[in-house]
C-alpha positions in Angstrom: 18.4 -9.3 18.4 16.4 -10.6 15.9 18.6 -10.3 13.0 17.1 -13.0 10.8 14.3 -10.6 9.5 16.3 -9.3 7.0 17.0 -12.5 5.1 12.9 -12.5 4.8 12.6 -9.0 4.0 15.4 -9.3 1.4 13.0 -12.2 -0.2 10.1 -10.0 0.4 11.5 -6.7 -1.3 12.5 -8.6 -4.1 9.2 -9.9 -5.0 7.5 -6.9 -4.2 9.9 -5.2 -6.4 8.7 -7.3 -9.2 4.8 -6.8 -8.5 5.6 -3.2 -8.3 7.1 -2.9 -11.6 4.2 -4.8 -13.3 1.8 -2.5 -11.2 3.4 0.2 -12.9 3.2 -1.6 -16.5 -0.2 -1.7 -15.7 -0.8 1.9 -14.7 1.2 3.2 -17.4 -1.6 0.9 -20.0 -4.7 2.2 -18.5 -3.0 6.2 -18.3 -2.5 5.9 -22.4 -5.8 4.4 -23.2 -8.4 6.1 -20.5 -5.8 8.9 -19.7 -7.0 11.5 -16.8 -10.8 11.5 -16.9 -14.1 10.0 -15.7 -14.0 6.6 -17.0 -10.7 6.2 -14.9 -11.8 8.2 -12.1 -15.1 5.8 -12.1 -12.9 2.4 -12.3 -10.7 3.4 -9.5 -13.2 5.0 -6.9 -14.6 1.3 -7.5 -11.0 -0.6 -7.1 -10.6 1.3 -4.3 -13.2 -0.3 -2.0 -12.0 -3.9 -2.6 -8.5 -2.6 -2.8 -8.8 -1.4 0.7 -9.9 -4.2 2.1 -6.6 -6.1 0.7 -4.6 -3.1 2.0 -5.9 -3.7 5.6 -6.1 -7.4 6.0 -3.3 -7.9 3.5 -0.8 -5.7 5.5 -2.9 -4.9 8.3 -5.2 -6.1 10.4 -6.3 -9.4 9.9 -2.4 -10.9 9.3 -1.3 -8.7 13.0 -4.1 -10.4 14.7 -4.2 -13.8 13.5 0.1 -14.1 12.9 0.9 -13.8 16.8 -1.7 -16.5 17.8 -0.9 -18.8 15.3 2.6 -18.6 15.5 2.4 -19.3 19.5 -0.1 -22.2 18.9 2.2 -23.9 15.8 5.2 -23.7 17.8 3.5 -25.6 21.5 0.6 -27.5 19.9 0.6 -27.6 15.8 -2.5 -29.8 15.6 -4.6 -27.5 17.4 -2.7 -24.5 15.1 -4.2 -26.7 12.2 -8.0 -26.8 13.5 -7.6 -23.2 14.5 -6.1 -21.9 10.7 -9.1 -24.4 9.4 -11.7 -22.4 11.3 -10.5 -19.0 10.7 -10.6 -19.5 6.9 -14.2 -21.1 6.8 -15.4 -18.2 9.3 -13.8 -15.5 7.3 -15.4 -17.2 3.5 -18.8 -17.2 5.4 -18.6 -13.5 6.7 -17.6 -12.1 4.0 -19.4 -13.6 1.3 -22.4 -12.5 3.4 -20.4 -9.0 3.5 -20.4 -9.2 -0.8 -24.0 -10.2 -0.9 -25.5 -7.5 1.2 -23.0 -4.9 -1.0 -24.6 -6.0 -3.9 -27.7 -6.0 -3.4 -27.4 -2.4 -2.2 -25.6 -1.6 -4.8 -28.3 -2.1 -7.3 -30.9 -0.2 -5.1 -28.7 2.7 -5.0 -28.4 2.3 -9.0 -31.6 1.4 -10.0 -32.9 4.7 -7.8 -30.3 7.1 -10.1 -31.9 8.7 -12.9 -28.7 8.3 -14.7 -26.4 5.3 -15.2 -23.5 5.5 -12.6 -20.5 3.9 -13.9 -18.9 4.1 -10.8 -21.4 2.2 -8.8 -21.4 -0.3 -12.0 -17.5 -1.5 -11.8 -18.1 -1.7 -7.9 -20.8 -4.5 -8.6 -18.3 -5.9 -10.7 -15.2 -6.0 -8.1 -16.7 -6.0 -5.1 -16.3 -9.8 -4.9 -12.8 -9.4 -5.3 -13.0 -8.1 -1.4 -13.5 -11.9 0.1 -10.8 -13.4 -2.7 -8.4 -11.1 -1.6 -8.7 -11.4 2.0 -8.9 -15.1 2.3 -5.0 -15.0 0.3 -4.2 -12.1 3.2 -4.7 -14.9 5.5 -3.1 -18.1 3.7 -0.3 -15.7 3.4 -0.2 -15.1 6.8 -0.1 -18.6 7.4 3.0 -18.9 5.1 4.9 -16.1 6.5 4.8 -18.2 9.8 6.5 -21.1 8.5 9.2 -19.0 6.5 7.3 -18.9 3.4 6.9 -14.9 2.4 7.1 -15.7 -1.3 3.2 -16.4 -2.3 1.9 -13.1 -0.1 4.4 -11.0 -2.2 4.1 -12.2 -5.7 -0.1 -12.7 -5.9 -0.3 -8.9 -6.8 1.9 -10.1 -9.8 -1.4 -11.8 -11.3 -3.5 -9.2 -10.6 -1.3 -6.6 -12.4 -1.0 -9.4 -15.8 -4.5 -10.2 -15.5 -5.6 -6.5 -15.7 -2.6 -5.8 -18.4 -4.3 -8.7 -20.7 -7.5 -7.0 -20.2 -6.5 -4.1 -21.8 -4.4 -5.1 -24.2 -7.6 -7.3 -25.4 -10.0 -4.2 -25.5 -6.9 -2.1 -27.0 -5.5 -4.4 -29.9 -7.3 -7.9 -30.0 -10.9 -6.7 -30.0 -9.9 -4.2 -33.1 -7.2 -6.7 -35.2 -9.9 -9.6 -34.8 -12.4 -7.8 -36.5 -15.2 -7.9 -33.1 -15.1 -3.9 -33.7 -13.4 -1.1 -35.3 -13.3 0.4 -31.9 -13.9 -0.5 -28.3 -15.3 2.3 -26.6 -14.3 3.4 -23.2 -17.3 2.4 -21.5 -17.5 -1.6 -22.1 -13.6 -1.7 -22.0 -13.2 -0.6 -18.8 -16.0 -3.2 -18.0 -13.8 -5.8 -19.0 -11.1 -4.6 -17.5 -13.3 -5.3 -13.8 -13.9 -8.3 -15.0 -10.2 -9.3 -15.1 -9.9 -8.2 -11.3 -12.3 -11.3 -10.3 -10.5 -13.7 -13.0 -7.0 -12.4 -10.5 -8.5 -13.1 -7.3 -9.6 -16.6 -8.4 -6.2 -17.6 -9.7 -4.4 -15.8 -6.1 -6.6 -17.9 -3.6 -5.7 -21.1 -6.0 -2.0 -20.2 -5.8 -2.1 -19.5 -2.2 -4.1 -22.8 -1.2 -1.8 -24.7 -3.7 1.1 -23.6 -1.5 -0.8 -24.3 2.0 -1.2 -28.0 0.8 1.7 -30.0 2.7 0.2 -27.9 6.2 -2.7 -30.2 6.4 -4.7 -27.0 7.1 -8.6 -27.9 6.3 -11.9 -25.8 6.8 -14.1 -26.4 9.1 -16.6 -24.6 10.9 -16.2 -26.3 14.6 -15.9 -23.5 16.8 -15.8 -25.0 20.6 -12.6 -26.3 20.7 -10.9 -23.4 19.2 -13.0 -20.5 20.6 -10.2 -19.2 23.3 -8.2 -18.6 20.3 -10.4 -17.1 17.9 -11.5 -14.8 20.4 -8.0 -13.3 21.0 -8.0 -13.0 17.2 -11.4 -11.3 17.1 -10.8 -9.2 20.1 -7.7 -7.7 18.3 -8.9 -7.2 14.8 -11.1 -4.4 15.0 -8.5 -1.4 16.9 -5.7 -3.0 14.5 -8.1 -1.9 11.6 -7.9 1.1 13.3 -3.9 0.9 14.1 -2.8 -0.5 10.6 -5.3 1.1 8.4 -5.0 4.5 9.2 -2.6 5.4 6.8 -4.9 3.4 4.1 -8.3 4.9 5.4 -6.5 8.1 5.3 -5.8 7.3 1.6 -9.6 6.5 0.8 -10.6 8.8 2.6 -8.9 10.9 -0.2 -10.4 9.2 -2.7 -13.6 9.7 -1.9 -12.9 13.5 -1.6 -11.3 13.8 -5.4 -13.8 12.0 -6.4 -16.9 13.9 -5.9 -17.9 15.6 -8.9 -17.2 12.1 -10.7 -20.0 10.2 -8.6 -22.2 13.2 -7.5 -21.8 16.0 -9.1 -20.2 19.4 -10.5 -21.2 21.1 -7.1 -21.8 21.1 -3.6 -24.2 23.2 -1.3 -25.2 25.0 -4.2 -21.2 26.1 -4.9 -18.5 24.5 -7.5 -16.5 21.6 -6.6 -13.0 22.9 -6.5 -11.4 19.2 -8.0 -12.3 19.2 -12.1 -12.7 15.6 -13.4 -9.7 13.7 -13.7 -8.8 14.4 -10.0 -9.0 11.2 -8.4 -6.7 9.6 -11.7 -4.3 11.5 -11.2 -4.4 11.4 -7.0 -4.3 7.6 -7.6 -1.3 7.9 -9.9 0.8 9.9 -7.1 -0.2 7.2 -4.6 1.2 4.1 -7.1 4.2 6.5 -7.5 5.4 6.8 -3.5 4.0 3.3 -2.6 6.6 1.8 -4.6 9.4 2.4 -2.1 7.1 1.9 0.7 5.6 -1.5 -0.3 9.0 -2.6 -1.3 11.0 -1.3 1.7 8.3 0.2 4.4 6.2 -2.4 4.5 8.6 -5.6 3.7 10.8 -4.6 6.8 7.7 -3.8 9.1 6.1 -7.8 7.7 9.6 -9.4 8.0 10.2 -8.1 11.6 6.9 -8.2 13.5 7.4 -12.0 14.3 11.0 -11.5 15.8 9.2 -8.7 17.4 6.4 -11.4 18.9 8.8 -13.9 20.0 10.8 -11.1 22.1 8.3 -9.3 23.8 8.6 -10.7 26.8 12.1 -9.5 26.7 12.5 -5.6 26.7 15.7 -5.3 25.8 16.1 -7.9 22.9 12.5 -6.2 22.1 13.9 -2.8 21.7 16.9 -3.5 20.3 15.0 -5.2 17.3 12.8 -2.5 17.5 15.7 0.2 17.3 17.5 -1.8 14.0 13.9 -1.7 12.6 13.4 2.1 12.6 17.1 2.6 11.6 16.4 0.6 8.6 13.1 1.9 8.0 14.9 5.5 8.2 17.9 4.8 6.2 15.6 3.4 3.2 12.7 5.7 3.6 14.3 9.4 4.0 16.5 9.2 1.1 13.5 7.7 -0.8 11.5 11.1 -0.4 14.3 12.9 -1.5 14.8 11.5 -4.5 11.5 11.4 -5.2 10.6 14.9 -4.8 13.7 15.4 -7.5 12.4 12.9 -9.9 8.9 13.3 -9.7 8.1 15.2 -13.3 10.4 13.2 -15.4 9.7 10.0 -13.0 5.9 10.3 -14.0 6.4 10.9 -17.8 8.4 8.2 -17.9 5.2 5.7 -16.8 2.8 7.6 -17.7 2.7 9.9 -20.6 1.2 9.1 -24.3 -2.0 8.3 -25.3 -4.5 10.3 -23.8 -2.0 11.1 -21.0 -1.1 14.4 -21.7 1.7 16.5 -20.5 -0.3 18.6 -18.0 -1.7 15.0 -16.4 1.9 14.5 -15.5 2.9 17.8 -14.4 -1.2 17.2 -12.1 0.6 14.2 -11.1 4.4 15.3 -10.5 3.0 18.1 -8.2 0.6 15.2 -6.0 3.7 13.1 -6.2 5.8 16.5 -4.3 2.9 16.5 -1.7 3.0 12.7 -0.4 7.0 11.7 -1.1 8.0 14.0 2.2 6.9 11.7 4.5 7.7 8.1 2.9 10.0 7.6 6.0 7.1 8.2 8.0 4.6 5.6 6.4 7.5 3.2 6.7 7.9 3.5 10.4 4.4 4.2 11.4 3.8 0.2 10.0 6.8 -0.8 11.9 5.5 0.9 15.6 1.9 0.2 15.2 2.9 -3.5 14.6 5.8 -3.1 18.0 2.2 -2.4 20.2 1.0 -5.5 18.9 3.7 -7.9 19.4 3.1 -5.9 23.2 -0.3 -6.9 23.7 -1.7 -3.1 23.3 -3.9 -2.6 20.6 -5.4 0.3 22.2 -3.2 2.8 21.6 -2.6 3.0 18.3 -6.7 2.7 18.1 -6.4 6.6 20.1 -3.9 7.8 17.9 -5.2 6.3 14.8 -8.6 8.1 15.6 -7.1 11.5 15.8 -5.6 10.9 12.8 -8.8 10.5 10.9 -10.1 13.4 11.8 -6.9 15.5 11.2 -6.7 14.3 7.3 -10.5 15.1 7.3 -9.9 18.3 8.6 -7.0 19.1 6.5 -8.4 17.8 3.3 -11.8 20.6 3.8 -9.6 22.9 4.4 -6.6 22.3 1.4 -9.1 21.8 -1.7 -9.8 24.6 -1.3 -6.5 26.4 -1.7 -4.2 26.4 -4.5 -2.9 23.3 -4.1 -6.0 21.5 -4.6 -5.9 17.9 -5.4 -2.5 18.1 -4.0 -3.9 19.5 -1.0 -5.6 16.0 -0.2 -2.2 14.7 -0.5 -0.4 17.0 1.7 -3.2 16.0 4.2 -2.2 12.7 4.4 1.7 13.6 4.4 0.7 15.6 7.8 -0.9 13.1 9.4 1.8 10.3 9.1 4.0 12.6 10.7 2.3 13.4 13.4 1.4 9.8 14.2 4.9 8.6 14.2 6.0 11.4 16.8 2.9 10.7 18.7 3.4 6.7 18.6 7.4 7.2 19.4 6.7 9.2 22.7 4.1 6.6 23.8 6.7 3.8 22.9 9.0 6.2 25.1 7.1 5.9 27.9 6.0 2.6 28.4 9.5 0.7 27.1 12.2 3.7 27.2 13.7 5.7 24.5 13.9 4.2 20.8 16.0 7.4 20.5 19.1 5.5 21.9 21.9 7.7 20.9 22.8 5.1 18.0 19.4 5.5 16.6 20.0 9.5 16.8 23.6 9.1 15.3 22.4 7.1 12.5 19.2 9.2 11.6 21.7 12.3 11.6 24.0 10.1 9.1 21.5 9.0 7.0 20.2 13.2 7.0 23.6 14.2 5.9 23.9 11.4 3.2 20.8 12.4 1.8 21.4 15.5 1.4 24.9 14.7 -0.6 22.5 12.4 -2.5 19.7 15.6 -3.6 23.4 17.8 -4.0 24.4 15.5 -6.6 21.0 14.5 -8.5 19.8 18.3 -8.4 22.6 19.8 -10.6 22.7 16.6 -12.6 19.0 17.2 -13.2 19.8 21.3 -14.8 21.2 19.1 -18.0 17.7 17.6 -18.7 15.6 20.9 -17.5 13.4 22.1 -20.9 12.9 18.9 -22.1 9.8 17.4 -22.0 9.9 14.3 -24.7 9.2 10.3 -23.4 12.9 9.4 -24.2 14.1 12.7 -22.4 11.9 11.8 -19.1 13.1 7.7 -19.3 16.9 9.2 -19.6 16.1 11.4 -16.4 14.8 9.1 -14.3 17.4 6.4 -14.9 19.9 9.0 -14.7 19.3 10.9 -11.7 18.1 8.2 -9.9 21.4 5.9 -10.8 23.5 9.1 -9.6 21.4 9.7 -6.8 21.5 6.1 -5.6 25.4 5.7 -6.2 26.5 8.7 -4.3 23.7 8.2 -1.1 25.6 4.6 -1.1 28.9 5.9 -1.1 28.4 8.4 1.3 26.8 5.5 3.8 30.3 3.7 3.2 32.1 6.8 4.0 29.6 7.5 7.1 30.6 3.6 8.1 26.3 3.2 8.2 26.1 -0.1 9.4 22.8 0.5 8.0 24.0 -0.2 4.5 25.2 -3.7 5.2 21.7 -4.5 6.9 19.9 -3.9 3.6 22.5 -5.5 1.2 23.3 -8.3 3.1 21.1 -9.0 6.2 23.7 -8.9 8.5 
């Protein structure tokens, strides 16, 4: 049935664990010495745009498209699997490197036209090389993953996140103790900051070719003998853009929406904005906040299993089955994760992020964004697993529908919610909505075309893993009334570790006590 997936997305998890805990060193830095304004708002509307990009070809696209056909060709002719890898990673530096060059140059019209200096479009010039570095270690890594090696795809965001910590550490401490200046101001430090994301992306394709070296994979730009192939890839690539990436177009498309007064203006058709400066910050904070779980668990079990899940598709019932132990895992691990984080999302937030010129208010901005996108973590999770079932299938064209519909709900949603109370939360309630939806959607199309992933198994563990999440929020929400009126760092870290320690415990021993076979899958792989 597959079962070796979880020994990979143990291995997986636990460096992505790691990269997520420097990720959040590295967001709790930049909150304390940019806090919740402009100059952060600027940097990450322009690290959004190459971030994207390593979002969809990273766990997307490029890595669905290209991992089946490789993996087919390495297995019945290797040396041909070598000329083809060769080809695909000189195609993809050429294409995108052109990509880069025709961004900058516009770029610098679009700046040079502004009658005043556009920070924004600045760090974008800056990073926007970043967008080929990153995607050319998406596909080395996918390389990797196809001869058991998950380790290098997981652990390059680890030098991204110490790169951009040194950077602002130096702006923060060296510049001043070294005498350069008695203070850096926000402006060039968050210049240098960019900078540091092109020094990462340098030293992740080095690591990731360093690791490629005993696979005698070479560039080359030959493209007869391999076009078949690279066709198939290509043909794929753009609806699993679509497929993958709608959960992380969905996210930019948020971006751009909390970002508005930032890089245009205070209003719009003549009326005020209704997201104040500071709005995208903290809407990128939330994000970092419920992609933790999600990239550790969501997205490691949906990366580990989609090659079983290639292999067997020519086998319904070994297919499904794998496909069924998936979502159950995906389920058990993602529902209780948006429990708890909806409990622990105030204290959760001030324990990362508050001090500085973080204030208490930027947490409470964030807790309440954090509220909007935690209920559907389970969703996210198995959205990546199903689109990537189509795939091992052959269809790429119906998540493409879905993932179309999508767009436009979140779009729709996100006019419509700004406008409310919620406000920036609003854009993330959008997004919550739409992951839903597409799960139900993508499950009754599955339901159709290879019978019910509802098996009753599936719908006796999802009720099991219900029940033991709510014992879990039972526990943690009257532990929780001993730390309510306190709003000091040390109080917040003490909340967070305690409630999510309790709440952890108790959902485990209530799995135990369920007999959740579940809980031996994720411990153990077996």
């Amino acid at each position: 049935m597959g079962r070796g997936f979880e020994r990979h997305a143990r291995t997986f998890t636990v460096l992505t664990f790691i990269s997520r805990i420097t990720g959040f060193a590295r967001d709790a830095l930049l909150a304390r010495v940019f806090g919740a304004g402009a100059v952060m708002d600027a940097f990450n509307f322009a690290f959004q745009v190459p971030n994207l990009f390593r979002r969809l070809f990273g766990e997307g696209a490029l890595t669905a498209s290209f991992l089946p056909v490789y993996t087919k060709l390495d297995r019945d002719h290797p040396e041909t699997a070598r000329q083809f890898a060769g080809l695909m990673l000189a195609l993809l530096a050429v294409l995108l490197s052109g990509v880069t060059i025709v961004g900058e140059i516009a770029l610098y019209f679009i700046h040079d036209m502004s009658e005043s200096p556009m920070l924004g479009i600045q760090l974008l010039m800056v990073m926007l090389p970043y967008m080929p570095l990153v995607c050319l270690v998406a596909l080395v890594g996918a390389m990797l993953q196809t001869h058991g090696k998950f380790g290098p795809s997981a652990a390059s965001p680890i030098i991204l996140n110490i790169s951009i910590v040194a950077a602002a550490f130096y702006g923060s401490y060296y510049a001043v103790n070294a005498g350069v200046t008695e203070h850096l101001e926000p402006v060039p430090h968050i210049q240098i900051v960019a900078w540091s994301v092109i020094v990462a992306g340098l030293l992740q394709l080095a690591w990731s070719l360093w690791s490629l070296r005993h696979h005698r994979i070479r560039p080359h730009l030959d493209m007869k003998p391999n076009w078949p192939h690279m066709k198939e890839v290509l043909y794929k690539a753009l609806p699993m853009l679509l497929g993958l990436g709608i959960f992380q177009v969905n996210t930019f498309i948020d971006g751009l929406v909390a970002s508005y007064q930032t890089m245009v203006g205070p209003t719009i058709f003549g009326v005020d904005y209704p997201l104040p400066p500071g709005s995208m910050t903290v809407l990128s904070y939330g994000q970092r906040l419920y992609e933790f779980p999600l990239g550790v668990f969501g997205v490691a079990i949906a990366t580990a299993i989609f090659p079983a899940l290639a292999r067997e598709s020519n086998d319904p019932d070994r297919f499904m089955a794998t496909l069924r132990r998936g979502m159950r895992l995906s389920f058990f691990i993602g529902f209780p994760a948006s429990v708890g984080l909806v409990l622990v999302r105030e204290p959760l937030a001030a324990a990362i992020f508050q001090g500085g010129k973080f204030s208490h208010e930027d947490v409470q901005k964030v807790g309440f964004v954090l509220a909007m996108y935690a209920p559907a973590i389970w969703a996210y999770s198995m959205q990546q697993l199903s689109t990537r079932a189509f795939y091992a299938l052959g269809d790429s064209v119906s998540p493409v529908k879905v993932s179309v519909w999508m767009v436009a709900l979140n779009f729709a949603l996100n006019m419509i919610l700004i406008w409310t109370p919620l406000g920036v939360g609003g854009l993330a309630l959008s997004t919550a909505i739409a992951a839903i939806v597409q799960i139900i959607i993508m499950t009754r199309i599955m339901h159709k075309r290879m019978g019910s992933i509802m098996d009753r198994e599936t719908r006796a563990s999802f009720a099991r893993t219900v029940a033991a999440s709510a014992a879990m929020a039972g526990v943690a929400g009257l532990a929780s009334l001993a730390f309510s009126g306190h709003d000091t760092w040390l109080w917040s870290v003490a909340a967070t570790l305690v409630l999510a320690g309790l709440g952890i415990i108790t959902y485990m021993a209530a799995a135990r006590l369920l007999k959740m076979p579940e809980l031996g899958w994720a411990i153990r792989g077996k």
